[in-house]
N, C-alpha and C positions, 0 to 999 in steps of 0.2 A: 599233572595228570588229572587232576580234581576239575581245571578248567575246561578240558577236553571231554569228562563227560557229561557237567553240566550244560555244553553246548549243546552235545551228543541228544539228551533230555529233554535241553529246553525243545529245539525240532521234532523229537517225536510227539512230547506232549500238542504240538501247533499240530501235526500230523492229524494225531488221534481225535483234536477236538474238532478237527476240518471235515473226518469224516462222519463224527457224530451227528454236526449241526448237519450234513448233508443228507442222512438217514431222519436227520426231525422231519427235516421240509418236505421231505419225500413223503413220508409215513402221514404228516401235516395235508399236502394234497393230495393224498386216497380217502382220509376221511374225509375232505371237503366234497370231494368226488360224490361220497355217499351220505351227504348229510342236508337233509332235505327244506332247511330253514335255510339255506345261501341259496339252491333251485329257485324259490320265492321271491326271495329278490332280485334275483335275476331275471326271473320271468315277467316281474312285477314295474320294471323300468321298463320308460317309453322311448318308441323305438325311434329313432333320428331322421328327419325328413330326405326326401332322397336326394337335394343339393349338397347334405351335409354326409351323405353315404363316402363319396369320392375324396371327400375334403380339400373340395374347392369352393372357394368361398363365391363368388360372385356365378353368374349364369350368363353366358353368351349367347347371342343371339344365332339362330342357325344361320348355317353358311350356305351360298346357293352355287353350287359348285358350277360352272363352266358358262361363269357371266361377266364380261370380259366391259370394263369401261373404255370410252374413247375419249374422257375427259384429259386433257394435256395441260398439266401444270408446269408449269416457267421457275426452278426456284434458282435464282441467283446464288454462284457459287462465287465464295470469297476472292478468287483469281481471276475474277472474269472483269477487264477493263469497261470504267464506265464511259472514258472518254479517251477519243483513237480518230483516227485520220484530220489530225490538224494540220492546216495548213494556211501561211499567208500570206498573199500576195497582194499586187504587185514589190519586190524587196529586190534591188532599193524604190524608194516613193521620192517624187518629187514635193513639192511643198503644196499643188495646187492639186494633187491625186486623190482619190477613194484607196480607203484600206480593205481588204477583202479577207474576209474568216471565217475560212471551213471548216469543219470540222463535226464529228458523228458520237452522237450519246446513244446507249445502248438502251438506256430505260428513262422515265419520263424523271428529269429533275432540273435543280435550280441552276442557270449557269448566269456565272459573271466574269465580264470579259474588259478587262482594264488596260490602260498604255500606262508604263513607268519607265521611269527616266532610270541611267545607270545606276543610282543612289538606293534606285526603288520606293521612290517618291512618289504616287497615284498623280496623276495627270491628267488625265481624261477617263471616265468610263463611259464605254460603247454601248452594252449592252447590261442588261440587268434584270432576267424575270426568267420563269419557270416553261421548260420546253419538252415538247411532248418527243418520243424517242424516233431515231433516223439519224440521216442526214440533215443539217443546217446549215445559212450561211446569213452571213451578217457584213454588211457595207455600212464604211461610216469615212466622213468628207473631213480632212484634216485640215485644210485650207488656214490658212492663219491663227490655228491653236498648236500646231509645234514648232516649233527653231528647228532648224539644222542638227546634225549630229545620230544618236544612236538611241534603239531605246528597245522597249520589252514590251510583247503583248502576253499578258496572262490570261488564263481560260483556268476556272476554278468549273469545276461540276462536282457537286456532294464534298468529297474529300481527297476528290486527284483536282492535282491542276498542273497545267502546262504551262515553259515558258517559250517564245519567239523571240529572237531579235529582230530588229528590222532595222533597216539605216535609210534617214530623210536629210535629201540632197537641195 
């Protein structure tokens, strides 16, 4: 029973002193209300520029409402193929034949176009230097630098590259 109203007490006393402190502060801001040395200081601080009124820190430049650019920016989107319509012909090649290789880059880069044997062993490169974007095509005379048999033309541009087989008769 002792326990129950010591509890009882401790909460009224938390009660009682909740609303005292509430009655200080209250009673505390009427007389700050009417006490004319805090008016002074108050009145006596400088007043804040007017960027810092809104409290935004930086100042924009005005906007000119209904001015419309015709500037067209290109920005490559990561899915966008750099390198598309390959193709090589004639396949099969006889020994004494032109190799012919088309194929279209979308934006101006480096491309390198090699023949490898089934092993993937570089064997000849064709072409090798930086090309402006389009359609391209590249002829190269095989004549007595391959044998017989099967082999691969790679097309490297930036970081795709393509393969072809091709078979020389």
């Amino acid at each position: 029973m002792g326990k129950k109203y010591t509890y009882l007490n401790s909460w009224l006393t938390v009660f009682a002193f909740a609303i005292a402190v509430n009655f200080a502060f209250a009673r505390g801001v009427v007389a700050q209300k009417t006490d004319t040395s805090i008016l002074r200081n108050v009145r006596s601080r400088p007043s804040k520029p007017a960027a810092f009124r809104n409290s935004l820190h930086l100042t924009l430049p005005p906007l000119k409402p209904a001015v419309i650019s015709t500037t067209k920016i290109n920005v490559p989107r990561p899915d966008d193929k750099l390198l598309t319509n390959v193709q090589v012909y004639p396949n099969p090649i006889n020994l004494t034949d032109l190799i012919n290789v088309k194929y279209t880059v979308s934006r101006n880069a480096y491309v390198n176009i090699k023949i490898m044997d089934v092993l993937g062993n570089d064997v000849a490169t064709i072409f090798s230097q930086r090309v402006e974007n389009g359609d391209q095509n590249v002829s190269y005379n095989i004549s007595n630098k391959l044998s017989r048999g099967f082999y691969f033309v790679r097309i490297i541009v930036g970081t795709e590259s393509v393969n072809k087989r091709i078979s020389v008769l």
